[in-house]
C-alpha positions in Angstrom: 122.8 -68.6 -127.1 120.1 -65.8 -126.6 119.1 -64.9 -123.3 115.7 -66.9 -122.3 112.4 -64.1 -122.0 109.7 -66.9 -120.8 107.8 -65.3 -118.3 106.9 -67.5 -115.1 103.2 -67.8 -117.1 105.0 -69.7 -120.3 105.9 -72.2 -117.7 104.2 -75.6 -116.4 103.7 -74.5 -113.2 101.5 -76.7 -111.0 98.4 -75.3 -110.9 98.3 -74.9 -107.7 101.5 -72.5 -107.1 99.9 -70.2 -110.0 99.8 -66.4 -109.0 101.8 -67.2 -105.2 104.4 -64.5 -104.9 107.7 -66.0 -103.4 108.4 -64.9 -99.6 110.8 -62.0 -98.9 110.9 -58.9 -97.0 112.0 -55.8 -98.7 116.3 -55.9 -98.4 117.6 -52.6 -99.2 121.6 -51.4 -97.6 120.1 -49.1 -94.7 122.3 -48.4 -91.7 119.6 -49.6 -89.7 117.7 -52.8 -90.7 115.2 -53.6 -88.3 112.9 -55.3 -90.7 113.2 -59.3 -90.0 113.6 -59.8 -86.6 117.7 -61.3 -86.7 119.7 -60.8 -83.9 121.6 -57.2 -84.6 124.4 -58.3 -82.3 127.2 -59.8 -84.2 128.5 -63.2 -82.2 130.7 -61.9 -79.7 134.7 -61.9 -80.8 135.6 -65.1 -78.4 132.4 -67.2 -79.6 133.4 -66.7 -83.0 137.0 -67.7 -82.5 135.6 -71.2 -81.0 133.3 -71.4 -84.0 136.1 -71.0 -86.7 138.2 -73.8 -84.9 135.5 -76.2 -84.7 134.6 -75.7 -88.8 138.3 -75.9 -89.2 138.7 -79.4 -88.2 135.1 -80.2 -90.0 137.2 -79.1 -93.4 139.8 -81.6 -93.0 137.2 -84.3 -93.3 134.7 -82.3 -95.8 135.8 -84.7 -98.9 133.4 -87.2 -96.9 129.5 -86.9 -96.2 128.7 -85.4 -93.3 127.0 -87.1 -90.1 123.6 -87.7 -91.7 121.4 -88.4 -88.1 123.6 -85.1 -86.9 124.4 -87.4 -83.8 126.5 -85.1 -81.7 124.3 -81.4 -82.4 121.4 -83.5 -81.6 122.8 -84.3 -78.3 123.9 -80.4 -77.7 120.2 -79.2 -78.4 119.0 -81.9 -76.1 121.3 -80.6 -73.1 120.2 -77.2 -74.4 116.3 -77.7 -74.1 117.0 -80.2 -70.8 113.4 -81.3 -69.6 114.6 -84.5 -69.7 115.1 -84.8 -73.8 117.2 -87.3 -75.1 119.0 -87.1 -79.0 116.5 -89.7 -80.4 113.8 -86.4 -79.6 115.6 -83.9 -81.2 115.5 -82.8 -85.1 117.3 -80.6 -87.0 117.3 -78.8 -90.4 118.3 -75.4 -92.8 116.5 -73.4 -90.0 113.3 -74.0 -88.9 111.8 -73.5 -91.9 113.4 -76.5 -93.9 112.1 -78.1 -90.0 108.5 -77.2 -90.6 108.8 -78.3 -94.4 109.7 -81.6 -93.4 106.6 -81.5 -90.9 104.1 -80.8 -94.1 105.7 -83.1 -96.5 105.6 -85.5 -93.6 101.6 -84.8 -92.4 100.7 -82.9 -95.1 100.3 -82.7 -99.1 97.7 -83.0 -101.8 94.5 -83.8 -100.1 95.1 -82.3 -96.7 95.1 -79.2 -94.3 97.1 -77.3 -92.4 95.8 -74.8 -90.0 96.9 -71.8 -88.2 95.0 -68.6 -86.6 95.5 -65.4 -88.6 97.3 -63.0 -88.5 100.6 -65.3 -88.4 103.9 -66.3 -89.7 103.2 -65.6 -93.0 106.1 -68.3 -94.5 103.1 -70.8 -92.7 100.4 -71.5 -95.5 103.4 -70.7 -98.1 104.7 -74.0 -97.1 102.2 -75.6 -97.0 100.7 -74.2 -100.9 104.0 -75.8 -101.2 103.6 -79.0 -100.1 100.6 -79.2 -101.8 98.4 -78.8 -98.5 95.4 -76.8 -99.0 95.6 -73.8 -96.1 93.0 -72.5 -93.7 92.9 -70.0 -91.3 91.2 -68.8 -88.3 90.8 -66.2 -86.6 92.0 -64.6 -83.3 90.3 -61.9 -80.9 91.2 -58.0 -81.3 93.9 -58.4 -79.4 95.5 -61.1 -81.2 95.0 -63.6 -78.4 93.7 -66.8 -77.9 91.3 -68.5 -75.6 91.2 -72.2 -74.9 87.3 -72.5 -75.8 87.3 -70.6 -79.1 90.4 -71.8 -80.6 89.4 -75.7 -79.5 85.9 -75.0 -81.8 87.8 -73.5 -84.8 89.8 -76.3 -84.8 87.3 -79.0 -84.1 85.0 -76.9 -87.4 88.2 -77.2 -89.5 89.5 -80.3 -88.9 93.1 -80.0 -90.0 95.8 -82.4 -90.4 98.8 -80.2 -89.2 98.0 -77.0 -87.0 100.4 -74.6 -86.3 100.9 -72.7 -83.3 103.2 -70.0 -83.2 104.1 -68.8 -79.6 104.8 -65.9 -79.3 102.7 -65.1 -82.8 104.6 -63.1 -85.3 103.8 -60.7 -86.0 102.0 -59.4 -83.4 104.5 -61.0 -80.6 101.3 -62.0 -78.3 102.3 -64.3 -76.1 100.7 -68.1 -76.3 99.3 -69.9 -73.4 99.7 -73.8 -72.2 96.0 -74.4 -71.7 95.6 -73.0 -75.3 97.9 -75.8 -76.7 96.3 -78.2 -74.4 93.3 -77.8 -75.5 93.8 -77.6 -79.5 95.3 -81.1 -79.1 92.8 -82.6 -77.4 90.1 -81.0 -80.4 92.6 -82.4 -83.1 93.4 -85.7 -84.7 96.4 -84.3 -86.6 99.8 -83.1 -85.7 100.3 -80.0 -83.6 103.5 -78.0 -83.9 103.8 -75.1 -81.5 106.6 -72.7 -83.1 108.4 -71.2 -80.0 111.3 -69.3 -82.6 111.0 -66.6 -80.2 110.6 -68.3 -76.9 113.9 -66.7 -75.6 113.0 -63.7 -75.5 109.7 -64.4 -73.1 109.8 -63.5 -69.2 112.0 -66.3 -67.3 109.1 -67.9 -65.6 107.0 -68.5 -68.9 106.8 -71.9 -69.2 107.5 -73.7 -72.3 105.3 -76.0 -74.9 108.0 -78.7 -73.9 106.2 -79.3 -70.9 103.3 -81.0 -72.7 105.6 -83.3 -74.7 104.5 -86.3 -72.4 102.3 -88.7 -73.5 101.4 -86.6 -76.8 103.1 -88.2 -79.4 101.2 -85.4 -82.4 102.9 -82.7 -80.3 106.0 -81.0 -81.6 108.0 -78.1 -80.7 110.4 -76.1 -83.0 113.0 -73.7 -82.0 115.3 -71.4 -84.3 119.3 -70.4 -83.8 119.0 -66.9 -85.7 116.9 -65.2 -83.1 118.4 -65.3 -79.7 121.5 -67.3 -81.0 122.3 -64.7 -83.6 122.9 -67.1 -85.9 120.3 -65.9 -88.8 123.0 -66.6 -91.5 124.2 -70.2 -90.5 120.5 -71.8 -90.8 119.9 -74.1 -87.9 116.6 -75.0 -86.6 115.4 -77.7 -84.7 112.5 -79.3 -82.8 111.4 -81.9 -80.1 108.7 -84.8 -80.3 108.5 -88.1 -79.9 110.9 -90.2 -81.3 108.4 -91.6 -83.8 107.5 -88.4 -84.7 111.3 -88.0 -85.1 111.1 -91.0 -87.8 108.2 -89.9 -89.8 110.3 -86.4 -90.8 113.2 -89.2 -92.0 111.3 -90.1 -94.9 111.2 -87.0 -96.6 114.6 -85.1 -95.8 117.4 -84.6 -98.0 120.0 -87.1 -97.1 122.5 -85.5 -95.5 120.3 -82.5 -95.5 123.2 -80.6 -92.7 126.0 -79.8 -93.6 129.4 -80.7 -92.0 130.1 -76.8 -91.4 126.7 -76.2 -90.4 126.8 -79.5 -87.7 130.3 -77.7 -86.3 129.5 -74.4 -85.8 125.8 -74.9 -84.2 127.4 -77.8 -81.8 130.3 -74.9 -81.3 128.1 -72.4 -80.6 125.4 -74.5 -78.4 128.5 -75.0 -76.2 128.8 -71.4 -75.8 125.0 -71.1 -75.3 125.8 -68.9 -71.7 127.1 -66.4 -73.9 125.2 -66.1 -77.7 122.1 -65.7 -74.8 123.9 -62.9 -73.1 122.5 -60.3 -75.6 118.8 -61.4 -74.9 118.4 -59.4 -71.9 119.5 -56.5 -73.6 117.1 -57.0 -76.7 114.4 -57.5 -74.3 115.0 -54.4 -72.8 115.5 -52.6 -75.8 112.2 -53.9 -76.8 109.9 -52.5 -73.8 112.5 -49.5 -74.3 110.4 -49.3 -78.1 106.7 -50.2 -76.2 107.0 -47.5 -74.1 108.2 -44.7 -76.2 105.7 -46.1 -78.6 102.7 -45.3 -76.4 104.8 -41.7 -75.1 103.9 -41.0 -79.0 100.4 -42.0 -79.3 101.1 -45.2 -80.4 99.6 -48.5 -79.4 102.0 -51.1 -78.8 101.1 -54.5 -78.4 102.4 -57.0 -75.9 105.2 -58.6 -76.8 107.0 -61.7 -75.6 109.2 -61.5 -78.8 112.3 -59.3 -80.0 110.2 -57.1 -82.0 107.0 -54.9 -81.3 104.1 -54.9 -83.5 102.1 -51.2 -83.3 99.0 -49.7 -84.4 97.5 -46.2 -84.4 99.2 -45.7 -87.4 97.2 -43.9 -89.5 98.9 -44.1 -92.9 101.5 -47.1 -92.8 103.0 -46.9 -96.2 103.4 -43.4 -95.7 105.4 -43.5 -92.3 107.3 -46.8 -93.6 108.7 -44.5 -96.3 109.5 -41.7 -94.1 111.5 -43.9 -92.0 113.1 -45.2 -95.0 114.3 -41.8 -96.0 115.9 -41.5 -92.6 117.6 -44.7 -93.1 115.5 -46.9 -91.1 113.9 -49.9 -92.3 111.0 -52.0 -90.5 108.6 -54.0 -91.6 104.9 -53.7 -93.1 103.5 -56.8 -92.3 100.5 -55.8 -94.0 97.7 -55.2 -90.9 96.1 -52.3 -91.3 96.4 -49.0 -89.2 100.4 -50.9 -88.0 104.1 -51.5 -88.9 106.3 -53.6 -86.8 110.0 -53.1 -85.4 112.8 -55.7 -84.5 114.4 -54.6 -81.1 118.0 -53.8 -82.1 121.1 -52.7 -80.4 120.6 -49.6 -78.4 122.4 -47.4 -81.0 120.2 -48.4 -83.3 116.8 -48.3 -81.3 117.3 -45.0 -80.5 118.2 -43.9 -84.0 114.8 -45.7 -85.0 112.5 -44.4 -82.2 114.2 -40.8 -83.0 113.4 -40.8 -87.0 109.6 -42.1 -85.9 109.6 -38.4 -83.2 111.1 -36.4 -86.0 108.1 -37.4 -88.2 105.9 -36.4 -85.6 103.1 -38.4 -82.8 100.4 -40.6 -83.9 97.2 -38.6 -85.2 
C-alpha cells in the first residue's frame, strides 16, 4: 500500500477547525529547556521509590478497569486543598486540560461562549474552537491586571456562557485578585472557572479562589500536578465545585477516563505532598533571582506570582530567542510584542540562562 499524501485541506474537516494550527511550544534537545513552565526538579529519589510501589500493586490488578469515580485520589486532593472540601467536590482528569475540556463540553459547544481576558493561556479559546464554543476575548490594562469594575462590564457586554479566569495569568504571571472573581460572577449567568495551575507558587498569605466556593454553585477552581508537583509527565489535574457541578462534567467524560497507574501514583505522591512542594521555595526564589537580574539588564520584568517571568524591553524578540538558542537555552515566545518569557529552573540552570541573556548584551 502506498503511503497516503492527502493534505489536512483534502479532508472533511468541520468547518469550524479549518486553518487552527494545533497547540505546541517549540521542543528541541537543549541542555536547558526553560520554555513550558514544568517543574525542572526531578521527583526527589525517596518520593519516587513510594511512587513505583504504589503503581506496582495497581499492575497486579490492571487486567480490570480502574476506579472510574477515582474514589480514593479524590479524597487525597480534598485533604490536600482542606477548606473544608469533601471527595463528592473534587474532579479529576489527563491534567487540567482534559479538566477544562470536560468544563466546555459540559457548558459549552455549538451555539455558545467562552470568555477570557487577553493576553492568556493560549490552550483557552483552543478548547473551546474545539468544543465548538465560539471564543471571545477581552481585554486587560497595560499592566496585565484586572480591576473589579472593568472586567464586571466586559463581561456583562459579552455575556458568556463559561469565563475563564486564570490566576496567576500566563503568560504574563500577574497575580488575580478575589474581589475580581467576585465580581465577574456576580456580572455572569454562566460558569466561572478560575485556573489557579500556578497558585503554589504565590506569596503564603495569598488567598485562594477556594474561598468563594460557598454558596456559588457556577464557581469552579482547577489546579494542576506538573507545576509545583513536578509531575508534568504523569497528567493529573483536578478541580473543586459544587457537587452538582461535579455531575454535570460526568456526562461527558471518558469512562474510566484515569488510569489505574495514573490514580496510584498521584494518590502516592499527594501523600508525599510535604515533600514534591519542597522545591517551590526554591523556584520561587529562583524566579525573583530572574526579575531582578532582568531589570539589572534593562529589562522590564513583570510581576509574577508564577514559576516563570514574563519580560519586555525586548527590542527584537525573535532575534534574542535565537541567540539564546545558540547558547543552548530555550524559552518561550509567547508572541507579545517587545517580550519573551522564562520558566524559573534550578539554580544551575537559571544562572546558565540569565548568563547567555548578559553575554548577548543589556536591553537597548
Amino acid at each position: 500500500m502506498g503511503r497516503v499524501t492527502a493534505s489536512l485541506a483534502d479532508l472533511p474537516l468541520r468547518d469550524d477547525l479549518r486553518g487552527l494550527t494545533p497547540y505546541g511550544a517549540p521542543q528541541a534537545p537543549l541542555p536547558i529547556a526553560l520554555n513550558v513552565n514544568e517543574n525542572t526538579h526531578p521527583v526527589p529519589d525517596a518520593v519516587a521509590s513510594d511512587i513505583l510501589d504504589d503503581i506496582a500493586v495497581a499492575l497486579r490488578d490492571v487486567n480490570r478497569y480502574p476506579d472510574r469515580e477515582f474514589t480514593t485520589l479524590r479524597e487525597g486532593f480534598a485533604e490536600y486543598l482542606g477548606h473544608g472540601l469533601a471527595a463528592e467536590q473534587i474532579w479529576a482528569g489527563n491534567g487540567s486540560n482534559e479538566v477544562l475540556q470536560h468544563i466546555l463540553q459540559a457548558f459549552g459547544g455549538p451555539g455558545r461562549t467562552a470568555f477570557s481576558f487577553a493576553p492568556t493561556y493560549s490552550m483557552y479559546p483552543l478548547i473551546a474552537k474545539g468544543t465548538g464554543a465560539t471564543w471571545v476575548a477581552g481585554t486587560r490594562q497595560s499592566d496585565y491586571s484586572l480591576t473589579p469594575d472593568d472586567a464586571a462590564v466586559q463581561v456583562e457586554e459579552a455575556d458568556p456562557d463559561v469565563i475563564l479566569l486564570c490566576a496567576p495569568n500566563n503568560p504574563t504571571g500577574t497575580p488575580l485578585s478575589l474581589d475580581v472573581i467576585e465580581a465577574v460572577y456576580e456580572a455572569s449567568r454562566g460558569i466561572v472557572v478560575v485556573d489557579e495551575a500556578y497558585q503554589e507558587f504565590a506569596p503564603h498569605d495569598a488567598p485562594s479562589a477556594l474561598t468563594l466556593l460557598g454558596g456559588r454553585p457556577r464557581l469552579a477552581v482547577s489546579r494542576t500536578m506538573s507545576k509545583a508537583f513536578a509531575f508534568a509527565g504523569a497528567r493529573v489535574g483536578y478541580l473543586a465545585a459544587d457537587p452538582a457541578f461535579i455531575d454535570a462534567l460526568r456526562l461527558v467524560r471518558l469512562p474510566y477516563h484515569l488510569s489505574a497507574l495514573t490514580q496510584a501514583a498521584a494518590i502516592a505522591a499527594l501523600r508525599n505532598s510535604d515533600v514534591m512542594l519542597g522545591m517551590v521555595e526554591e523556584i520561587v526564589e529562583q524566579r525573583n533571582r530572574i526579575s531582578a537580574t532582568l531589570e539589572a539588564l534593562g529589562y522590564t520584568p513583570h510581576e509574577s506570582w508564577s514559576n516563570f517571568v514574563l519580560f519586555g524591553g525586548v527590542s527584537d524578540p525573535a532575534s534574542v530567542w535565537q541567540q539564546l538558542y545558540d547558547r543552548g537555552v530555550l524559552i518561550r515566545d509567547v508572541g507579545i510584542p517587545g517580550h519573551l518569557r522564562v520558566t524559573a529552573g534550578t539554580e544551575a540552570e537559571t544562572t546558565a540562562f540569565l548568563d547567555a541573556l548578559a553575554s548577548i548584551g543589556s536591553a537597548s
